[in-house]
N, C-alpha and C positions, 0 to 999 in steps of 0.2 A: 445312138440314133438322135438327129437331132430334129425337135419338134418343129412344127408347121411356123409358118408367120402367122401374125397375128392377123384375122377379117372383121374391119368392122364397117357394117351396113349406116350405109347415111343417106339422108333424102337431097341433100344438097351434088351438083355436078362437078362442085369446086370446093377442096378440103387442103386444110393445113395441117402439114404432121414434123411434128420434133422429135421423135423418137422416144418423149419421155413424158406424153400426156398423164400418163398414170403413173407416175412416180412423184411423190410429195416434194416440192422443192427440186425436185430432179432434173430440171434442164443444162446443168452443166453435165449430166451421163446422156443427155440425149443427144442431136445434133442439128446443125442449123436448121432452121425449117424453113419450108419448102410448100409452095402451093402446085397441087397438084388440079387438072381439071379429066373428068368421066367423060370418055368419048362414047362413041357407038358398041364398043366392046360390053360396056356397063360397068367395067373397072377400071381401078389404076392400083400401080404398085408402088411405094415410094422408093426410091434410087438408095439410099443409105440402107434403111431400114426393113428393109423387104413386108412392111405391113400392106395389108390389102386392103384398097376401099372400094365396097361394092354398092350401088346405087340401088336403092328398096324399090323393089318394080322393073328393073333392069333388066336385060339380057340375062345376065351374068347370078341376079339373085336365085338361090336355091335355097332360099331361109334361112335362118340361122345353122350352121354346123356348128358343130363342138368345137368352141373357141371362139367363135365369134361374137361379137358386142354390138350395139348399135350407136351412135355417134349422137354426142349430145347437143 
């Protein structure tokens, strides 16, 4: 089975993601990055990466589930 994407909650509308924020040194295993912007929906999903970013107070938030992180 393969696990969930990755959700992490941010207050911001507009988010950049490399596939490899949390790997030390690891942007040559992530991929180019990409700024994403939070519509109406309250999320966005990134195109490579399939992470999710849910906007805190959104539509879309339902708190933290298991896995999720908050965005620094």
């Amino acid at each position: 089975m393969i696990d969930p994407p990755e959700t992490v909650r941010t207050a911001d509308t507009r988010v950049a993601c490399d596939g490899a924020t949390d790997i030390p040194g690891g942007i040559a295993l992530g991929h180019p990055r990409v700024w994403l912007d939070i519509g109406e929906e309250g999320f966005v999903e990134c195109g490579y990466c399939d992470r999710r970013f849910v906007l805190i107070g959104g539509t879309a938030d339902t708190k933290a589930d298991e896995g999720s992180r908050e965005a620094e």
